[in-house]
N, C-alpha and C positions, 0 to 999 in steps of 0.2 A: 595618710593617703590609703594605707592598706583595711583600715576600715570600710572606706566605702568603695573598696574595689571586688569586680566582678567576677566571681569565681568558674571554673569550668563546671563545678555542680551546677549553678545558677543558669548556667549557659546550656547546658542539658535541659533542665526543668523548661526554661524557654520552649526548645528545639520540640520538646514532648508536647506542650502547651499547643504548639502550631501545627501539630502533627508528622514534623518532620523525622521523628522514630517514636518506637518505643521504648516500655521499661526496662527488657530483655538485652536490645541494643546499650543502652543507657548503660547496663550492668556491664558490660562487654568491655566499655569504653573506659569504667571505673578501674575494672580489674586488670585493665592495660595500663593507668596510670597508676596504680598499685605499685605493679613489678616496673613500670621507669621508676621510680622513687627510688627502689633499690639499686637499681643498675647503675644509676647516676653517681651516689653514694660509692657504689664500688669503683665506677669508673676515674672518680675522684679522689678514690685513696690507693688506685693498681698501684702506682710505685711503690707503696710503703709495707704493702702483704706482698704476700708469693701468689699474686693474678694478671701478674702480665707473662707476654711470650708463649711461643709455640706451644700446644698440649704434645705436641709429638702425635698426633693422628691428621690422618684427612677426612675432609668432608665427604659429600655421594658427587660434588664435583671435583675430586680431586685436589683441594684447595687445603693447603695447610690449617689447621684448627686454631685460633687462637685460646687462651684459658676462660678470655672473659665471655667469647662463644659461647661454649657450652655451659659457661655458669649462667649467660642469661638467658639461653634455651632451657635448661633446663627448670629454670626460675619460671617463664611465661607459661612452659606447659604445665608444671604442678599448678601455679594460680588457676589456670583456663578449667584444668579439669578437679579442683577443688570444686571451686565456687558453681561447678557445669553451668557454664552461661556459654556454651559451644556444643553443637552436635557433632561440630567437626574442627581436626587442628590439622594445620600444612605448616611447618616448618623450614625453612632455607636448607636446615642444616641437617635434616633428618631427611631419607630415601624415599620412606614411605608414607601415607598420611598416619597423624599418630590418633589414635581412640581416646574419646572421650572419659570420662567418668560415665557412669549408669545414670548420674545427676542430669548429664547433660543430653541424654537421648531424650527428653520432651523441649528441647530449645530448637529454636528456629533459625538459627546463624550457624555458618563456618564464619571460620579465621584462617589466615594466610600472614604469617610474619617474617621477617629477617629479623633475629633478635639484635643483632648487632654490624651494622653495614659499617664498611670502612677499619672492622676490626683490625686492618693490618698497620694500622695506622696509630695501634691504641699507645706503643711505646714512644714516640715520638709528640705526644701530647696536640695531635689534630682530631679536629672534630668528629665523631662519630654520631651512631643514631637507630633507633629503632623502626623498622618501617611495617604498617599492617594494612591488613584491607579485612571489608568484613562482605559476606555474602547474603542474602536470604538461602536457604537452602529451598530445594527444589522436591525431595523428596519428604514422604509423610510426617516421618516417625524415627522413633531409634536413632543408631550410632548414624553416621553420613554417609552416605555410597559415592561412587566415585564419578557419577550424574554432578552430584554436588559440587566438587570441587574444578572439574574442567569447564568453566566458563569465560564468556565474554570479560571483558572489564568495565564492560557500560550494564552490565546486571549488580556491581558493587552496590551497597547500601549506606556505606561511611568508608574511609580513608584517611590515616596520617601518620606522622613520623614523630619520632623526641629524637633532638639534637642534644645531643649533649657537648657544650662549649666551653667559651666565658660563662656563660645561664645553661638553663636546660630547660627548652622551650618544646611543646605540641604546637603541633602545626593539623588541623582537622579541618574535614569536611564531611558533611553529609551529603552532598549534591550540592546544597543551595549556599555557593559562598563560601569562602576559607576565614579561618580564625585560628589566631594565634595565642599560646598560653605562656605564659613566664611563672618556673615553680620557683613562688617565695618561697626562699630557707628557713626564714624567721617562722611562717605559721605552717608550712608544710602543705600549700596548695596551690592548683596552678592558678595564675590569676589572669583575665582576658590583658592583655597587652598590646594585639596588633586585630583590629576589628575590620572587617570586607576586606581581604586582603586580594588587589590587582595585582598582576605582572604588566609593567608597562609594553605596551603594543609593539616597541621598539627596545634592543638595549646598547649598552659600548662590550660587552661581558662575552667571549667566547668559552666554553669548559673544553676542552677535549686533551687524549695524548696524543701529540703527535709524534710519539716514539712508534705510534701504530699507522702513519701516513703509508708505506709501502702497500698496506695489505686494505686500502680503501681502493673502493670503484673513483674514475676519471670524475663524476662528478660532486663527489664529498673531497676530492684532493682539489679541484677549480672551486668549488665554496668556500674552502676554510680558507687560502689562497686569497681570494674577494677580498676578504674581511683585514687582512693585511695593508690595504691601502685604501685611500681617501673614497665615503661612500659618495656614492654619483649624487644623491640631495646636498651634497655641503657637510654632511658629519665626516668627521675624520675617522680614523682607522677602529678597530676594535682591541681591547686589551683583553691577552690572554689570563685564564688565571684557571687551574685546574690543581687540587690536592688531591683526587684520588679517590675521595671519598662518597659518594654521590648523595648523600645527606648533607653534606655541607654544601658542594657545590651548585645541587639544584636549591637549598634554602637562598642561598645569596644571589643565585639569579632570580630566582622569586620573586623576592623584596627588592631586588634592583634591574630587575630586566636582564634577556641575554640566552644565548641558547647554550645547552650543552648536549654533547655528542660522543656517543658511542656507535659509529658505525658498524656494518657488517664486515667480515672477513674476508675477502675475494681473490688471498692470492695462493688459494688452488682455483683453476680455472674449471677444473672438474666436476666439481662439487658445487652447489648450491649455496649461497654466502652465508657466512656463520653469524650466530649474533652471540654474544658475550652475558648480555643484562636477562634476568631471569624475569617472564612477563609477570608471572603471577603475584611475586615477592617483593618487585623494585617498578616494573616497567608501567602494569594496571593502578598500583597506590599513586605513585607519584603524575599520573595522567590523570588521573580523577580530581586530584586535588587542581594539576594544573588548569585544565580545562574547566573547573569552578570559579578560579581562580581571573579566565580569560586568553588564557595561553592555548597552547597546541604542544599535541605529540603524536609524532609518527614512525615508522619505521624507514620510512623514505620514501612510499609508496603508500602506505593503508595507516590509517587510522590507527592506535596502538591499543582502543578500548573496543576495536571491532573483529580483533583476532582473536579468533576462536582457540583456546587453548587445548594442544595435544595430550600433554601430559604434566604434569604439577611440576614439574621443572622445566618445563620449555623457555627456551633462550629465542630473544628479538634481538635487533641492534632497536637504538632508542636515541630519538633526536626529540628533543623536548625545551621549552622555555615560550618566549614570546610569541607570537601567533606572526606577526608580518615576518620575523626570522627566522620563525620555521617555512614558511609560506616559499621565502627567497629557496631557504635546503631544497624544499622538492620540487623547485624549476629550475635547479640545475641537475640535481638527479631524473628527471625526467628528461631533459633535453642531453645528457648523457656529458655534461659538460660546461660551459656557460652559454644561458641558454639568451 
């Protein structure tokens, strides 16, 4: 079978063929699945070396570090600015934007990654994942200005993530259509596995924690609520099912329908409601794919690829998955309750 199966290069060469990117892109896309190869590989042997657990620092959010963090940051940015196929690099985990190689001031892309989403997750043996988004840049020449990286999420030019699980699958988009990869162990490539991939219009699949139900506005607590008992068409209730990780979570609603939810924060009444999910890193890839895909993502109120981003770390809340079930979230958040 693995003879005549369709590789991710092949599927590139296609994409180029039809004019849906190009070379540059194409290289971008390789040099990302480069460094998954290794990430996977280590993710698949932390218990047995000293790369699991706390590094003992924090992030520029605050956030405990884990070890395989920073070994896979560190890992994507020497690739990126090896190979300069980026004018520009934005990292999760890094403050600032990081500089290119001198190689990379004639490329025409940023990149925006989480090298490792769900890493708190990594000792416990759940699914984690890498998540990117790639940009056209907006400026001429040279290193990338900071023009470049504050934008929309509907100016993306490709998006996807590697789960690393039972398999370790890419999940991509260029705009047109989502495609899935499964990397054989035996030859060492990804191979197409799951082709157009829809999110059904409907799902049974809730994501969310409700250990954070206090600190939601009345109409994300009257939604998630709803979904507790029988829907008014004759489907029955909804099954919850949320690890933590939103690489795995949003894959499985994906492929099976379902929404998941990271509302905002509203219990200071003072202040303007928090959002948690970082647009640039988590909230823009995983909407581009969705909405390729056939789904929907909002923030409650706006569109999630029409926010203009303030600064490389800007935080949204992020409701995302099926399109009729995101549809229902913002008619009850707009009617401020059940609407």
């Amino acid at each position: 079978m693995r003879q005549h199966a369709f590789s991710l290069r092949m599927h590139l060469t296609e994409l180029r063929g039809s004019g849906q990117l190009d070379r540059e892109l194409a290289d971008i896309i390789l040099d990302l699945v480069s460094a998954a190869k290794i990430i996977s590989c280590e993710v698949n042997h932390a218990g047995l070396i000293d790369i699991q657990g706390i590094a003992g620092v924090t992030n520029v959010h605050g956030e405990d570090v884990q070890k395989l963090d920073i070994y896979s940051n560190d890992l994507l940015v020497s690739i990126l600015r090896q190979t300069g196929s980026a004018c520009g690099i934005a990292s999760e985990e890094s403050e600032d934007m990081i500089a290119p190689s001198t190689a990379g001031h004639s490329s025409n892309y940023i990149i925006f990654f989480d090298p490792l989403d769900g890493s708190s997750n990594i000792d416990v043996n759940i699914s984690i994942g890498t998540i990117f988004s790639v940009y056209r840049r907006v400026s001429q020449s040279g290193p990338a200005q900071l023009d470049d990286f504050l934008r929309k999420g509907s100016h993306q030019v490709a998006a996807g993530y590697f789960v690393y699980g039972s398999s370790t699958m890419l999940v991509l988009t260029t705009g047109k259509g989502v495609t899935g990869f499964t990397l054989d162990q035996t030859s060492g490539q990804f191979l197409r596995s799951h082709t157009e991939i829809r999110v059904p219009e409907r799902g049974k699949i809730y994501s969310c924690n409700e250990g954070n139900a206090a600190k939601w506005d009345e109409g994300t607590k009257q939604y998630v609520q709803s979904l507790k008992t029988a829907q008014p068409d004759g489907r029955g209730s909804y099954s919850a099912r949320y690890v933590g990780s939103l690489v795995a979570d949003f894959h499985r609603n994906l492929l099976k329908g379902g929404i998941f939810l990271y509302p905002g924060d509203y219990s200071d009444a003072s202040k303007p409601p928090k959002g948690k999910l970082r647009l640039m890193y988590e909230a823009n890839p995983m909407s581009m794919i969705v909405e390729a895909a056939g789904g929907a993502a909002t923030d409650g109120r706006t569109r999630i690829l029409d926010i203009q981003a303030e600064d490389i770390h800007h935080r949204v809340p992020l409701i995302i998955g099926s399109a009729a079930d995101v549809a229902d979230y913002e008619a009850y958040v707009a009617a401020g309750g059940r609407p």
